[in-house]
MARDRENTI-80060 format. One record per residue (C-alpha): z, x, y. Coordinates in steps of 0.1 Angstrom, whole numbers, plus 5000, padded with zeros to 4 digits. Example, Ala and Ser with C-alpha at 12.3 -4.5 7.8 and 13.67 -1.06 7.14 Angstrom:
BEGIN
507851234955;507151374989;
# end
This chain:
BEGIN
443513042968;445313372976;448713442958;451013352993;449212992994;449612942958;453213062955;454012802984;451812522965;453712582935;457112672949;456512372974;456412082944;459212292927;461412192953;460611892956;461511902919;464512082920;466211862948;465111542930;466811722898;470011742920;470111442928;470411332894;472611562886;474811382912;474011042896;474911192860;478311352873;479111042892;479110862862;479511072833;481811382850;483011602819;483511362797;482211342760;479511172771;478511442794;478611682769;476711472743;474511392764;473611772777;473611892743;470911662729;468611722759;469012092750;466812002723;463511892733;464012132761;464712432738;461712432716;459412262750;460412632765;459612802737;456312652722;455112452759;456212712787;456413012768;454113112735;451212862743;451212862780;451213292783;448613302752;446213042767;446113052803;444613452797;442213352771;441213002790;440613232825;438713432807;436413182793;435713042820;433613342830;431013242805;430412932821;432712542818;431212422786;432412782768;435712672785;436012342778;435012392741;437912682741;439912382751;439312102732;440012322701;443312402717;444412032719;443211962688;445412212673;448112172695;448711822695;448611812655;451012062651;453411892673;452811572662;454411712627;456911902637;458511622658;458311422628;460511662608;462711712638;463311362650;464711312606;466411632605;468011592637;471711592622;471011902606;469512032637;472511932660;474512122638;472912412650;473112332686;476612202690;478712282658;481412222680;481311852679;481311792643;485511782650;484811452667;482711222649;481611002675;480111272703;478611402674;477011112664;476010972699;474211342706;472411272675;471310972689;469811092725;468311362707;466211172686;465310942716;464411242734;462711422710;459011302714;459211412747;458511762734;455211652721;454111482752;455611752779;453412012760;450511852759;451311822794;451712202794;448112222783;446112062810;448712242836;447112552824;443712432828;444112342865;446612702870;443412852858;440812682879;443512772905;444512362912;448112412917;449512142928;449411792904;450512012876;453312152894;454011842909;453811632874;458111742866;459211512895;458111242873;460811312848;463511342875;462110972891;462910812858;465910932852;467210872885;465510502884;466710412851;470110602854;470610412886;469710042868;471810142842;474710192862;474109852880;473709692847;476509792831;474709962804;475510292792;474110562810;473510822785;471610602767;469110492795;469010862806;467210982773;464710662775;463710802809;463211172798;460911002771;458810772792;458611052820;456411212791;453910982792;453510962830;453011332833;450611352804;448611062819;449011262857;447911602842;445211522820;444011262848;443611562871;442011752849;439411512840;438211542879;438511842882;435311882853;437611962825;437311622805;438011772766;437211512735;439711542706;438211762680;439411792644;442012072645;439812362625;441212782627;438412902645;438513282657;439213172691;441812992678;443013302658;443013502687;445313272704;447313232676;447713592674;449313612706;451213322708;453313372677;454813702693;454913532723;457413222705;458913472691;459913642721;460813292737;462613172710;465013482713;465813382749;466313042739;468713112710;470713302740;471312952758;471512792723;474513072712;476212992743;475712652743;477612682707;480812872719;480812632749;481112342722;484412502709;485712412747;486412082762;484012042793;482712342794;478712212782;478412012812;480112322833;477412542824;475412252828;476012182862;476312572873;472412632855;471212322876;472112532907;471012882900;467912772883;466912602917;465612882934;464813032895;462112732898;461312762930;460813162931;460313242896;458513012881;455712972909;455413352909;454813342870;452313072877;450513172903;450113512892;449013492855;445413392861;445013662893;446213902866;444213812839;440713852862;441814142875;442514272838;439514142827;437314302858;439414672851;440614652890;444214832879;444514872916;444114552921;446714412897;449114642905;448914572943;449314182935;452114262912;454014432940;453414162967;454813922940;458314132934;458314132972;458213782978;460313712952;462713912962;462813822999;463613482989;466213592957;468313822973;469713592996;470213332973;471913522950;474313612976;475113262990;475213152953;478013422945;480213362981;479912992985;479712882950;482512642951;481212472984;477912402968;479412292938;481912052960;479211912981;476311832956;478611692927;482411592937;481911182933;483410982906;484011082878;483611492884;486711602903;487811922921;488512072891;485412042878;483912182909;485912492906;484712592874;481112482879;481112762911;482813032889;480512992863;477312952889;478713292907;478813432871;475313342866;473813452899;474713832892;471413812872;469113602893;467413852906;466713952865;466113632860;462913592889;461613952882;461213862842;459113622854;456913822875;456914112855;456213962822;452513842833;451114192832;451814192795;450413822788;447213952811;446414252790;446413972761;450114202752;452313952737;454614202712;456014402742;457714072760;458614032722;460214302715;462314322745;463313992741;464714062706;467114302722;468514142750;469013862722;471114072705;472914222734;473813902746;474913692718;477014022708;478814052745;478913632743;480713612711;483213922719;483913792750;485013452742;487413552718;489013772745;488313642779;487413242770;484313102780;483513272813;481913572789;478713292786;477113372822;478313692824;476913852785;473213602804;473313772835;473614132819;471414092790;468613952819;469414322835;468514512804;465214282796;464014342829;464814692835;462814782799;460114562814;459814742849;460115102828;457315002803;455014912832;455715202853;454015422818;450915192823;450415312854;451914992879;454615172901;456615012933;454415092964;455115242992;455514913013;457614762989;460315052989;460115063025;461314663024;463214622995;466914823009;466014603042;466114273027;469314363004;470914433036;469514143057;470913973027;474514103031;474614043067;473813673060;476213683029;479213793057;478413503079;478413253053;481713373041;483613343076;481513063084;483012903049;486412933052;486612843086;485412533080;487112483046;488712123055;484911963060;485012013021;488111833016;486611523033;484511363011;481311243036;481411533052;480811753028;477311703023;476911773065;479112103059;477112263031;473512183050;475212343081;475912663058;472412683046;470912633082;473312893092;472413153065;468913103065;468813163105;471113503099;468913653071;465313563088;466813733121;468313993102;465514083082;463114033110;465114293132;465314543101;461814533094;461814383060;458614123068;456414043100;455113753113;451413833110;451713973073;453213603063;450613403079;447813663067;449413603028;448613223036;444713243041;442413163014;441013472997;
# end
């Protein structure tokens, strides 16, 4: 599958995923708005997602999907043997560590939200989801496994379709809940724990037909095993650091009412086209890396690492602007019901604005850091990551005591900056450079971007009072992204920035 048809596979289901996600977002604000059940409830599903990002999407995913690529090249039973001894290992390590988690989750919570320990009961109820969530952790990484099995055998789709799942229970159960009666939060974190199971049984399912059907070995330190050991500790290491980034301000957002389910809501809307850019680059382009790496084409790598950055940056730049001009209005429509008011919408667009001056950072980490993982270099990633930790829990902490809360996004958005432009320096000494076609396009679609950021603008406060009317808000904001899409594809046709021909040519099969 070539890297354009993949990106859209990928990128496709992540939508899918993403829009799903906001529409349970919407369910959750409805209900919950800022309340103390928000915020308990965001906080404890911090947790299984912290260390999933970490150990699932991060250190095991960027260690195996290298080594599993590359064993494929000695045939499917060298692969599935790699495998099996992965899952054995994997599943008994988590298995244990959930235990220990799930009994020390006050202790743990502490950590996360120390903020609520000056009210006993949202303390105690985050507690609660958290330990119903936790075992979700296990399964989604499991999950994680066989997603990189069919990534590498270049089977895109089921595995980036298997996180709809999680966002179909919550909304079902969320949904029956509030018809019920019940409380919400409660029902919430019993769907992000059953949507485990589903998306293990999907993945593995998939995998199964697609040859890959692995037995369950006795977990046993074999040197393939060491090897991947080897680079996934630097690798958790490095995606611990950005986790303790959210976690730090996810602490100093604790000290302030509403503010959790603020940054909540604002990361739900800059991470959309985070998910749908970012992570399908990352995807997509790990195993072309790694058989590239493997085969010594540097001029081939270095080609497909270029026509990565350029498609994600033809569809990040003018996101980021429309996410920094019409923040409110996106905020407004998607989320003003119930119990979230206008209030709420304000500060969920400032802080979404705040966090979209690093998109951009945010989508080229994820492109960038795959030629590290595919020359099996896990302690560069690491290292970096250590730094912009540091820069960012420094600027975070400084901030709030002077300017409040609002130094969260902005200390995430700058330490993304830093990380990314070390990343983009350190490849440029290994010999991968911006090409010429990619400097040629890149001022083109900043300024295409522009253009369509000026449009939305007027275009937004003209028709400010469709946002004060509550079913016509919806209608108003899709009429500002039909608008803005229409403006940047003319504008960025008539500049030069992409053809026709060269986006259908990056959708044939290679």
């Amino acid at each position: 599958m070539s890297l354009g048809r993949g990106f859209l596979t990928v990128g496709g289901m992540t939508l899918i995923s993403r829009m799903l996600g906001l529409v349970r977002e919407i369910i959750i604000a409805a209900t919950l708005g800022a309340t103390d059940a928000a915020d308990a409830f965001y906080a404890a599903f911090r947790m299984p997602n912290l260390f999933r990002r970490i150990f699932a999407e991060g250190a095991f995913s960027v260690a195996f999907v290298p080594l599993f690529t590359k064993s494929l090249e000695d045939g499917d039973q060298t692969a599935r043997r790699f495998g099996e001894e992965a899952l054995a290992m994997l599943a008994s390590a988590l298995f244990i560590f959930t235990l220990i988690a799930t009994l020390g989750m006050p202790v743990l919570m502490l950590a996360l939200a120390a903020g609520f320990t000056s009210e006993p009961t949202k303390y105690e109820t985050a507690v609660l989801l958290a330990r119903i969530m936790f075992p979700y952790l296990m399964l989604v990484s499991l999950t994680a496994l066989f997603s990189a099995v069919l990534n590498a055998l270049g089977k895109f789709a089921v595995a980036a379709g298997a996180p709809i799942l999680l966002n179909i229970f919550m909304i079902g159960l969320a949904s029956l809940a509030m018809w019920m009666g019940w409380r919400v939060e409660i029902w919430l974190a019993i769907a992000v724990a059953l949507s485990g199971f589903a998306q293990l049984w999907m993945v593995a399912g998939a995998a199964r037909k697609a040859g890959m059907r692995f037995a369950f070995r006795r977990p046993r330190l074999t040197p393939d095993m060491r090897r991947l050991l080897a680079l996934a500790a630097p690798a958790a290491l490095a995606g611990g650091a950005m986790q303790i980034n959210l976690m730090v301000g996810s602490v100093i957002a604790s000290f302030f009412d509403g503010v959790v389910a603020w940054l909540t809501y604002a990361d739900r809307l800059y991470q959309l086209p985070l998910g749908v850019v970012g992570i399908a680059v990352g995807i997509v382009l790990m195993p072309d890396l790694a058989r590239r790496v493997k085969l010594g084409d540097t001029g081939g790598a270095g080609h497909s690492l270029n026509r990565s950055a350029e498609f994600a940056l033809a569809l990040t730049l003018p996101a980021t602007v429309a996410l920094m001009l019409i923040p409110v209005e996106i905020a407004r429509a998607i989320f003003e019901r119930g119990a979230y008011t206008a209030h709420d919408a304000a500060q969920t667009g400032f802080a979404t604005a705040l966090f979209a001056l690093g998109l951009p950072a945010f989508v080229l980490n994820k492109t960038l850091t795959p030629a590290f993982f595919a020359a099996e270099d896990s302690r560069t990633p690491l290292r970096l990551s250590l730094w912009a930790m540091g820069i960012n829990t420094v600027l975070a902490i400084a901030g709030a005591m002077t300017v409040g809360w609002i130094a969260i996004p902005v200390a995430t958005a700058i330490a993304a900056w830093i990380n990314t432009g070390w990343l983009w320096w350190l490849l440029r000494q290994r010999g991968y450079a911006i090409d010429a076609r990619l400097a040629h396009r890149l001022p083109r679609m900043a300024v295409a971007s522009v253009v369509m950021g000026i449009v939305l603008w007027f275009a937004a406060r003209m028709g400010a009072g469709w946002f004060e009317v509550g079913l016509a808000r919806v209608p108003a904001l899709l009429g500002l992204i039909a608008l803005g899409m229409a403006t940047y594809a003319l504008a960025a046709r008539a500049m030069g920035a992409f053809t026709l021909a060269e986006l259908k040519a990056g959708l044939r099969r290679t």
